[in-house]
C-alpha positions in Angstrom: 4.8 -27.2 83.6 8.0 -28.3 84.2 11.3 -26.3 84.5 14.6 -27.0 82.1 18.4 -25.2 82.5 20.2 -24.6 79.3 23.5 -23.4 79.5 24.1 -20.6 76.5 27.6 -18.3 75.8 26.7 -14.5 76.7 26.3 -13.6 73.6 24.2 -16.5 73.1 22.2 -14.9 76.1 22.3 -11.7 74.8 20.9 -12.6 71.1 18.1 -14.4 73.1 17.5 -11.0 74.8 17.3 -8.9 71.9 15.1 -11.5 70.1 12.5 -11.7 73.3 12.1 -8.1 73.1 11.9 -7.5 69.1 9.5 -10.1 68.8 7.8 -9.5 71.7 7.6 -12.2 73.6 7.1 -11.9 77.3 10.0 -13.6 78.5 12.6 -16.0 77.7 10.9 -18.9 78.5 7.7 -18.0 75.9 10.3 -17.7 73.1 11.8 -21.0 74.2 8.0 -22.7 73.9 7.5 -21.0 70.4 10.5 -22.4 69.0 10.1 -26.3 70.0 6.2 -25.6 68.6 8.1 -24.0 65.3 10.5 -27.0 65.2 7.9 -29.4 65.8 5.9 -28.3 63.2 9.0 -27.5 60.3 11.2 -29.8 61.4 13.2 -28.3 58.2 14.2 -25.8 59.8 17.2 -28.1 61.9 17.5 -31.1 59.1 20.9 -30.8 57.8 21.3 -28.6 54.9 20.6 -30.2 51.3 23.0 -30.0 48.2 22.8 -27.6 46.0 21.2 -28.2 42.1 24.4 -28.4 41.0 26.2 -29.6 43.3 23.7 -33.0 43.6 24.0 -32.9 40.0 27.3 -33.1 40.1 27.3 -35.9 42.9 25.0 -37.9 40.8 27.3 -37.7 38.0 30.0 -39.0 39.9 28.1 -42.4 41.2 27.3 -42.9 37.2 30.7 -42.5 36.1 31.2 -45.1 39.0 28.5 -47.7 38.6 29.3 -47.4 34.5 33.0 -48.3 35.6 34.6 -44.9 33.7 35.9 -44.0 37.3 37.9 -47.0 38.9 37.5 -46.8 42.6 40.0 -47.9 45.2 39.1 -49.9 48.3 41.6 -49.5 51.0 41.6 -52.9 53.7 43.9 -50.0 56.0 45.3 -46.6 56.7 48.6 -47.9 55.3 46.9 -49.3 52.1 45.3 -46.3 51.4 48.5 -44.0 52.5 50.4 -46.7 49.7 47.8 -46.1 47.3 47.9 -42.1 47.9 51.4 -42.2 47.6 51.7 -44.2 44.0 49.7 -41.2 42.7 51.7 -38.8 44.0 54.7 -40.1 42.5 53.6 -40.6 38.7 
C-alpha cells in the first residue's frame, strides 16, 4: 500500500480525530480508506448540490419566458457594453 500526505487546518485534524474515535475506526488512515470506498460507490455525496423544486421550477420558467421571447435578453460584445446597457436601466 502506498503512503499519501494531506495537509488539513487543526480543526480539520481535530474533527478527523473525534470522527476516528466515534466511529470506531482504528486509525486515521482506515477512516481515510472508508471514505474514498463511500465516495466511490455514492459519488452523490461530492456532486455539486441540485436546485431546489422550486427553485428549478422557477429556472425553467425563466428559459420559457426566454425562448417564447416575453423576456428580451441582452447580449453584451464587452464590459463597457454591458456597463452602458446597466446604466440605461438605471437611469429610466
Amino acid at each position: 500500500m502506498r503512503t499519501i500526505n494531506i495537509s488539513v487546518t487543526d480543526d480539520q485534524r481535530k474533527l478527523v480525530d473525534r470522527l476516528v474515535t466515534k466511529l470506531g475506526f482504528a486509525n486515521r488512515s482506515e477512516f481515510f480508506r472508508t471514505l474514498l470506498r463511500r465516495i466511490t460507490t455514492n459519488p452523490e455525496l461530492v456532486e455539486e448540490p441540485k436546485l431546489s423544486t422550486k427553485a428549478l421550477r422557477r429556472y425553467e420558467k425563466m428559459i420559457r419566458d426566454i425562448d417564447s421571447g416575453k423576456v428580451k435578453t441582452f447580449k453584451a460584445d464587452s464590459v463597457e457594453d454591458l456597463m452602458e446597457h446597466l446604466m440605461k436601466g438605471v437611469k429610466q
